[in-house]
N, C-alpha and C positions, 0 to 999 in steps of 0.2 A: 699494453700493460700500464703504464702512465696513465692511461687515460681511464683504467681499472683503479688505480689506486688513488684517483682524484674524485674521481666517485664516491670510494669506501669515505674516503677525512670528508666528503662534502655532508654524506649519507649522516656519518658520525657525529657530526658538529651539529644538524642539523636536530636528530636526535636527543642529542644532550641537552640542547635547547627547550625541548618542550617538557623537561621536567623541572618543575621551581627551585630555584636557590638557596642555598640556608639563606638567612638574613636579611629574607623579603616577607612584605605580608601578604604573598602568592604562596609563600610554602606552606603559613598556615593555612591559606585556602585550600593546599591540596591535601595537606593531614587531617582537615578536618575534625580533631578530636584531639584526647589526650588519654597515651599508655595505651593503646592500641585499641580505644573507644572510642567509635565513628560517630559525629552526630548525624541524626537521620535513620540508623539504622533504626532497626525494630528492637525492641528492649528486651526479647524475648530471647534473640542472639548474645545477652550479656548473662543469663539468668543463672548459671552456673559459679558467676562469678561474685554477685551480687545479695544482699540480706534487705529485707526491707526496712526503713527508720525514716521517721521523721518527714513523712507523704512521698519518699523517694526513697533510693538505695544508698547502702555504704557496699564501697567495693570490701570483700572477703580475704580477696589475695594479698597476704602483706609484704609479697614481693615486690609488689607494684609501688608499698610506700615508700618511694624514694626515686630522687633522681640525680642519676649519676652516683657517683660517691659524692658529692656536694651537697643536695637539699635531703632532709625526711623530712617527708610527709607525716603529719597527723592521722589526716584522713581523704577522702576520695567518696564524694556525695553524686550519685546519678539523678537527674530528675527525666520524670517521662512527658509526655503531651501526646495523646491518642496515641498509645502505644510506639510514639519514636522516643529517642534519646533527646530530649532538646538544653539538655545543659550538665555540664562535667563542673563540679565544682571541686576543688582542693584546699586545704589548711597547712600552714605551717609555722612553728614556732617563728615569733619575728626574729629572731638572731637569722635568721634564712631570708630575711626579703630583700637584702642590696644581693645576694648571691642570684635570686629566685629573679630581678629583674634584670641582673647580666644575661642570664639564661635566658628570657625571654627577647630582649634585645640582639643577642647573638641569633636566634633561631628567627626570630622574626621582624628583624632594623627594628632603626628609632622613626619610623613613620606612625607611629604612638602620639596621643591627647593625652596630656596630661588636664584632667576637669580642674582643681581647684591648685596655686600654683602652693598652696601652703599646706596640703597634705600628700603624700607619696597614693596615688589615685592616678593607674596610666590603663588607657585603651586601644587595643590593635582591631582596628575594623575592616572588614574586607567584606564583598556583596555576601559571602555564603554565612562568616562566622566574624563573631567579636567575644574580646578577649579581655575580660576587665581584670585588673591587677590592683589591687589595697594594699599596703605596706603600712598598717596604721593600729596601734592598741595592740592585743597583746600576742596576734597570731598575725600572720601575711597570707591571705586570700587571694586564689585568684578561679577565673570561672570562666571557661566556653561557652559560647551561646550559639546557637544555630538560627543564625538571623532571618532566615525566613520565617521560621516555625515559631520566632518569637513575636514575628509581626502579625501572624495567623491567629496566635494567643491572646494578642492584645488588641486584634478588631473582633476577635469574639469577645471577648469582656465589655468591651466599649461596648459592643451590641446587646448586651446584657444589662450593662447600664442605661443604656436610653429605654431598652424596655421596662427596666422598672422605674424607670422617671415617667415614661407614660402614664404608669400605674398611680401616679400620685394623685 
């Protein structure tokens, strides 16, 4: 029986383990998204929820604009790249961006770059997703990126470019 219930806490611990932690930038690796928006899925899975504007989507549902009782949302922009999701974009008034970067600190540490040390400009990067956050001018921005599908985007443009440098 011991030797039954050293099993289950080993079984258990071991478990618990392989799902990420708040407060790591593993657990944005495994959410992937934001408001229940995967990056990578197919766009076609969101369509329901989604209007077209401005070469991408605005989400529909204004349940979604808000997080917690703490932040409201503005808005909530989809962008696609061959038919996946490859970027969640969000607004919010700036009285929301020291709340909106405790928020994102709590969910996912301070293993954040901040780019320039004189404007509020911080990034959570991780192999799959990065996470840029602006705290600056009149709204707080921030945007998911599906880092692969952004490097996919950006050696076809480059490849785009050298073709028409060819052409010169």
């Amino acid at each position: 029986m011991k030797r039954f219930v050293f099993c289950f806490i080993a079984f258990y611990l071991v478990a618990l383990g392989c799902y990420a932690q708040k407060g790591t930038t593993a657990y944005l690796d495994e959410k992937k998204g934001f408001k229940g928006i995967v990056l990578g899925d197919s766009i076609s899975k969101y369509k329901d929820m989604l209007v077209a504007k401005d070469g991408g989507y605005e989400v529909s549902d204004t349940t979604l604009l808000h997080i917690g009782n703490e932040v409201k949302l503005s808005l909530i922009l989809v962008k696609e790249y061959k038919g996946l999701v490859c970027s969640i974009a969000a607004s919010a008034k700036k009285q929301y961006g020291t709340k909106l970067f405790d928020i994102f600190r709590s969910a996912y540490g301070n293993a954040y770059v901040q780019i320039n040390k004189f404007k509020e400009n911080y990034i959570w990067l991780t192999e799959n997703v990065e996470l840029d956050f602006l705290n600056d001018g009149k709204y707080s921005v921030f945007v998911y990126k599906d880092a692969k599908l952004e490097i996919q985007k950006a050696k076809e443009e480059r490849a785009k470019i050298n073709q028409a440098a060819d052409d010169l």
